[in-house]
C-alpha positions as CSV (number, residue, x, y, z in Angstrom):
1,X,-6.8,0.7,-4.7
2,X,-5.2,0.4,-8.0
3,X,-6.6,1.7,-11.3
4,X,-6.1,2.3,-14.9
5,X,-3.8,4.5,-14.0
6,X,-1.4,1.9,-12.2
7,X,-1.5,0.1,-15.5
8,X,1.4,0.7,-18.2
9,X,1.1,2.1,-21.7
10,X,3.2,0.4,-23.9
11,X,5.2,0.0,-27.0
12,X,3.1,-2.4,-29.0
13,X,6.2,-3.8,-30.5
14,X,6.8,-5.6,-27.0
15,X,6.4,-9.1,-27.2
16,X,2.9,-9.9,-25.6
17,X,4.5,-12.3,-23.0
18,X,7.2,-9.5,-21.9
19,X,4.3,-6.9,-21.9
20,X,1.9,-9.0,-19.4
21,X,4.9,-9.8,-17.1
22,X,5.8,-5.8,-17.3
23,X,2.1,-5.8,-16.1
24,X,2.0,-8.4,-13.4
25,X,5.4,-5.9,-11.5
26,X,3.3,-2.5,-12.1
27,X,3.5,-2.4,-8.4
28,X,6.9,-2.7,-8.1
29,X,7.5,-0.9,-10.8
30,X,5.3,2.6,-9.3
31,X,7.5,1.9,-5.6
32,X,4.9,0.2,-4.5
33,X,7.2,-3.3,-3.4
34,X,4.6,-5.1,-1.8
35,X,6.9,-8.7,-2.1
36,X,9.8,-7.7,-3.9
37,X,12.9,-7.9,-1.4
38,X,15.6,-5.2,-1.2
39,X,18.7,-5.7,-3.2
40,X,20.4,-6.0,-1.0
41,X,18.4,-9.4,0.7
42,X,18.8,-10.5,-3.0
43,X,22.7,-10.4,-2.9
44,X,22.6,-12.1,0.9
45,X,20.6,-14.8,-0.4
46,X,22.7,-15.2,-3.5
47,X,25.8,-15.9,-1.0
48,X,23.8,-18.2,0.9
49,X,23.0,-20.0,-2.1
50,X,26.7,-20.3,-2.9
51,X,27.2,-21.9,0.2
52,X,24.5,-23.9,0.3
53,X,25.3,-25.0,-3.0
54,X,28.9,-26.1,-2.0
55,X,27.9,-27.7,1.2
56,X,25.1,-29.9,-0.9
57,X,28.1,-30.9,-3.3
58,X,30.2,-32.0,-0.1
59,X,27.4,-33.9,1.5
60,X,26.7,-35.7,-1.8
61,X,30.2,-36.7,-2.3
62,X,30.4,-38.0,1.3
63,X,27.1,-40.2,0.9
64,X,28.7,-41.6,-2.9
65,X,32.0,-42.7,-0.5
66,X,30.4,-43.7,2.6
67,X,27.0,-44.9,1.4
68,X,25.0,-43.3,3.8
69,X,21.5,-42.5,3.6
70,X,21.3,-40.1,5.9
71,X,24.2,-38.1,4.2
72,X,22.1,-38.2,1.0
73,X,18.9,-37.0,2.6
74,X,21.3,-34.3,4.0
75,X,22.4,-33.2,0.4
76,X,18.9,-33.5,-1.0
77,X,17.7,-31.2,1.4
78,X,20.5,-28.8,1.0
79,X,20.1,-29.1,-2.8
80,X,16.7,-27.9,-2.6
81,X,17.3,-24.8,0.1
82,X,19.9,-23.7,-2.5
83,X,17.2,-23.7,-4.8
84,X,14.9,-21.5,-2.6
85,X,17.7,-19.2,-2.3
86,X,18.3,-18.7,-6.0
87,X,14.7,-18.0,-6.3
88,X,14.9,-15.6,-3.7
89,X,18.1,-13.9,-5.2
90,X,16.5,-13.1,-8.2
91,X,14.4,-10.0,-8.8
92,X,11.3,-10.4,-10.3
93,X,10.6,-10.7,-13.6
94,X,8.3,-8.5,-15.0
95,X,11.2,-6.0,-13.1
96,X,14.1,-7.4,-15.3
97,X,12.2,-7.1,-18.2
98,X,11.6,-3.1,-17.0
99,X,15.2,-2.6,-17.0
100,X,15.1,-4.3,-21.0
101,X,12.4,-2.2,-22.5
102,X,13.0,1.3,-20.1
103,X,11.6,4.3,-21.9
104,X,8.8,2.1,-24.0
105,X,6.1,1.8,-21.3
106,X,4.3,4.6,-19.6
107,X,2.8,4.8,-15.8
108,X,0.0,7.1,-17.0
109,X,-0.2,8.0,-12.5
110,X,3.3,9.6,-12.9
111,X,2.5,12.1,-15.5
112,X,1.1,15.4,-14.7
113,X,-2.2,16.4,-15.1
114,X,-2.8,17.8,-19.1
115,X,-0.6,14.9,-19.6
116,X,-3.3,12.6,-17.7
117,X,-6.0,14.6,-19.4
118,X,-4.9,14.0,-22.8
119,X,-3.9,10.3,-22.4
120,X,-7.7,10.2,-20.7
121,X,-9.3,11.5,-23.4
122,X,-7.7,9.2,-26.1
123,X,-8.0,5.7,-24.1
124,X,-11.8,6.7,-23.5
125,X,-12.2,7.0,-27.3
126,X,-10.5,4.1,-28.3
127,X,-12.4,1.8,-25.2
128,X,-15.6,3.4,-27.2
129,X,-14.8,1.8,-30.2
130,X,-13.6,-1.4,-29.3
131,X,-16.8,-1.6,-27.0
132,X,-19.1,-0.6,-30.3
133,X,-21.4,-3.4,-31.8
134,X,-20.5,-2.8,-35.3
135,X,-16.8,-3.2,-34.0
136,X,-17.5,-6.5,-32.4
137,X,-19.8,-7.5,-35.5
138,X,-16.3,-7.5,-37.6
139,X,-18.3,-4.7,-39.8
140,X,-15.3,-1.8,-38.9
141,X,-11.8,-2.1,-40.3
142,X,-10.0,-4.1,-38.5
143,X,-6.6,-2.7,-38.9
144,X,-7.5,0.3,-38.2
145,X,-9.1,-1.0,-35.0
146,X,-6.5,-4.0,-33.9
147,X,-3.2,-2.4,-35.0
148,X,-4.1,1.5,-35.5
149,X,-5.6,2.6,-32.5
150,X,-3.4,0.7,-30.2
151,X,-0.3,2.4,-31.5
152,X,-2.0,6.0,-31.7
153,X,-2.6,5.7,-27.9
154,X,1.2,4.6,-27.8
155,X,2.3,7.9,-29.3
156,X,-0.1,10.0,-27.5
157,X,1.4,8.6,-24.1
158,X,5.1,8.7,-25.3
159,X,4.6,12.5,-26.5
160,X,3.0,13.7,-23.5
161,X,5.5,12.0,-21.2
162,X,8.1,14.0,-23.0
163,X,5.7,16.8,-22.7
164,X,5.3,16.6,-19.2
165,X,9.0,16.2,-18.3
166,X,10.0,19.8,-20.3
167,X,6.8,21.5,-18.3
168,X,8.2,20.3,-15.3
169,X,12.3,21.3,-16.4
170,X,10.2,24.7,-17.4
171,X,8.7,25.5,-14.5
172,X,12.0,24.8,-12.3
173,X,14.0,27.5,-14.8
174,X,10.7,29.7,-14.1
175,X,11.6,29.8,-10.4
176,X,14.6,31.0,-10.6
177,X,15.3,35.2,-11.2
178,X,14.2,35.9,-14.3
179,X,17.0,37.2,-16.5
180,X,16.9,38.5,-20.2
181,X,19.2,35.8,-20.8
182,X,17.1,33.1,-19.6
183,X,13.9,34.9,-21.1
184,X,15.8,34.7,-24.1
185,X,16.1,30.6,-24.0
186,X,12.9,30.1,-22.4
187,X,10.1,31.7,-25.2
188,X,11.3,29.8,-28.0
189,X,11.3,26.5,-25.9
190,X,7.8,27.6,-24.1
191,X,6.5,27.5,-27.7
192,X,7.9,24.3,-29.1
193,X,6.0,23.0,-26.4
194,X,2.5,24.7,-27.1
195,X,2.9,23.5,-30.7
196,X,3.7,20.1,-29.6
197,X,0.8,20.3,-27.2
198,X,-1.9,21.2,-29.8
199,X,-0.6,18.3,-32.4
200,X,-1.1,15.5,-29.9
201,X,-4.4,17.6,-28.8
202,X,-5.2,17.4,-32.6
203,X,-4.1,13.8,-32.9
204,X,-6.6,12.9,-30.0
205,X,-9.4,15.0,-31.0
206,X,-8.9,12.5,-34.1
207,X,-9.7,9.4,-31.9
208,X,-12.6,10.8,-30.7
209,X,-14.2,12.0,-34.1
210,X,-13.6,8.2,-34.8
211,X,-15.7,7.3,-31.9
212,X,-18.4,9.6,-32.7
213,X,-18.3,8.5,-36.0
214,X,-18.7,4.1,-34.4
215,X,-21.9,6.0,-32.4
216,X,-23.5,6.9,-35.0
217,X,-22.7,3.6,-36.8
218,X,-23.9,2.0,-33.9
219,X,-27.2,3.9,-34.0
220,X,-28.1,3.1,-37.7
221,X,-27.4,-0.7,-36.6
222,X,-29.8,-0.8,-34.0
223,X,-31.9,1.8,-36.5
224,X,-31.4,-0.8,-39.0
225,X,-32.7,-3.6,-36.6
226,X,-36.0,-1.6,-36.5
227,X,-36.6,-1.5,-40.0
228,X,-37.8,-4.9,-40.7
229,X,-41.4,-4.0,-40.3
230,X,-41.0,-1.8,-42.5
231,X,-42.3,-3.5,-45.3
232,X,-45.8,-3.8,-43.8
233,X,-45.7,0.0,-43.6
234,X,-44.8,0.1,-47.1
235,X,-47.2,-1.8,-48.2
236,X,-49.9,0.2,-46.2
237,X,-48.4,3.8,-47.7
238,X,-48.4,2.0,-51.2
239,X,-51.8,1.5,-50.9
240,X,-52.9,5.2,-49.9
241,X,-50.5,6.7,-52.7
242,X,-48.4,8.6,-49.9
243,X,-45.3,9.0,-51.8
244,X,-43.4,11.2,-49.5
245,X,-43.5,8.6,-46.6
246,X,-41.9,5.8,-49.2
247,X,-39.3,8.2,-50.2
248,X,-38.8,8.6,-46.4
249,X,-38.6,5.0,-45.5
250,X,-36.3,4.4,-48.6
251,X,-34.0,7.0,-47.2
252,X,-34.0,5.9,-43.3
253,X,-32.8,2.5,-45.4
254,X,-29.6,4.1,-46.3
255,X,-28.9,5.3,-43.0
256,X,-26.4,1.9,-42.3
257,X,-24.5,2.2,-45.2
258,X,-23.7,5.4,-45.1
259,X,-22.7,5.7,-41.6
260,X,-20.2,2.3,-41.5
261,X,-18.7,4.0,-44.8
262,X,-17.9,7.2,-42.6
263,X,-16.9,5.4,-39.9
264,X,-14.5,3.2,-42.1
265,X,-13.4,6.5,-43.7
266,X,-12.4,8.0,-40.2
267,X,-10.6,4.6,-39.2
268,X,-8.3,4.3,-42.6
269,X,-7.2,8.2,-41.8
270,X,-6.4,7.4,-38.5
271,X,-3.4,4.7,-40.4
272,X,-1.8,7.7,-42.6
């Protein structure tokens, strides 16, 4: 059963066409060929279409000379296996395009688990947000929202790929006899790592403070939305001099404001 995880992470510099046909070979793409023939059936086919291709030109020059119908039929027919062929010859597309734009899309299935966690973590914060009322109300930024985030989850899954690929070059060294000499070049690379580790870890714990901060956003909205009554209650503390409760209601007012400013705040910092 496929999931999110079967779905590529890409550059969002890819055009949006080349990016959904990338998409529509995941399958392929994971060695998973559920319809995608072996090269080599794509070269036999090519061949065939060759032929094919020759033996429609012959047939169609014999029907021009003789005038037969049949003989034209013939050449139709071949004309439009040698079409069937080509199509068959050529690999797919979205697999072409793979080959084009290698190294700027991500299987997030074929990286290893803190990899996975971290690219987890981010996607879930950034699905938050775009899922938010007060996104889909047009009252967030929407830079930060339409170009930002999708580009911070980008470089979260491009770091940790890189990431993942030196723990698993590490941990092969680590098998073999430890030597002082190989100590030696290990520890300093062993903490590159951890340092690169806890910036992305820091760069994701920023998508997710940005998603707490839409929640709470979110909550003064619907907050908000309760509030118009509350002029009846006004009126009613107005009239038995409760000042304390009016300077409370005034307050709760603020909430919305001051919660989409915050949340604004947090999206702008995610663009520096």
């Amino acid at each position: 059963m496929e999931t999110w995880t079967d779905q590529p992470i890409m550059d969002p510099d890819i055009p949006l066409g080349d990016r959904r046909r990338i998409i529509s070979a995941a399958s392929l793409l994971l060695g998973r060929p559920d319809h995608e023939p072996p090269r080599w059936v794509r070269r036999l086919f090519a061949g065939a279409a060759i032929c094919t291709a020759a033996l429609g030109g012959a047939l169609s020059a014999a029907a021009y000379e003789t005038g037969h119908e049949s003989a034209g039929l013939a050449a139709l027919m071949v004309f439009f296996t040698a079409i069937l062929f080509i199509g068959v010859s050529r690999p797919n597309a979205g697999v072409r395009l793979s080959r084009e734009y290698a190294g700027r899309y991500i299987f997030p299935a074929e990286l290893d688990d803190p990899a996975l966690d971290l690219v987890t973590r981010a996607r879930r914060a950034i699905k938050e947000v775009s899922a938010s009322r007060v996104h889909r109300l047009g009252l967030l930024d929407g830079i930060a929202n339409d170009v930002v985030l999708p580009r911070r989850l980008w470089d979260v899954a491009r770091l940790v790929r890189i990431q993942a690929d030196l723990r698993a070059e590490q941990a092969e060294a680590r098998a073999e006899v430890m030597t002082p000499e190989l100590a030696a070049v290990l520890e300093p690379q062993q903490e590159a790592l951890r340092r690169s580790v806890a910036a992305v870890t820091e760069r994701v714990w920023e998508l997710e403070m940005y998603a707490g901060r839409v929640r709470s956003a979110d909550s003064a909205l619907r907050a908000s939305e309760l509030q118009r009554s509350n002029d009846k209650y006004l009126d009613l503390l107005a009239q038995t001099g409760d000042t304390e409760g009016l300077r409370a209601l005034t307050d709760q007012a603020d909430a919305l404001t001051a919660s989409l400013r915050e949340a604004i705040a947090a999206g702008q910092t995610l663009g520096t």
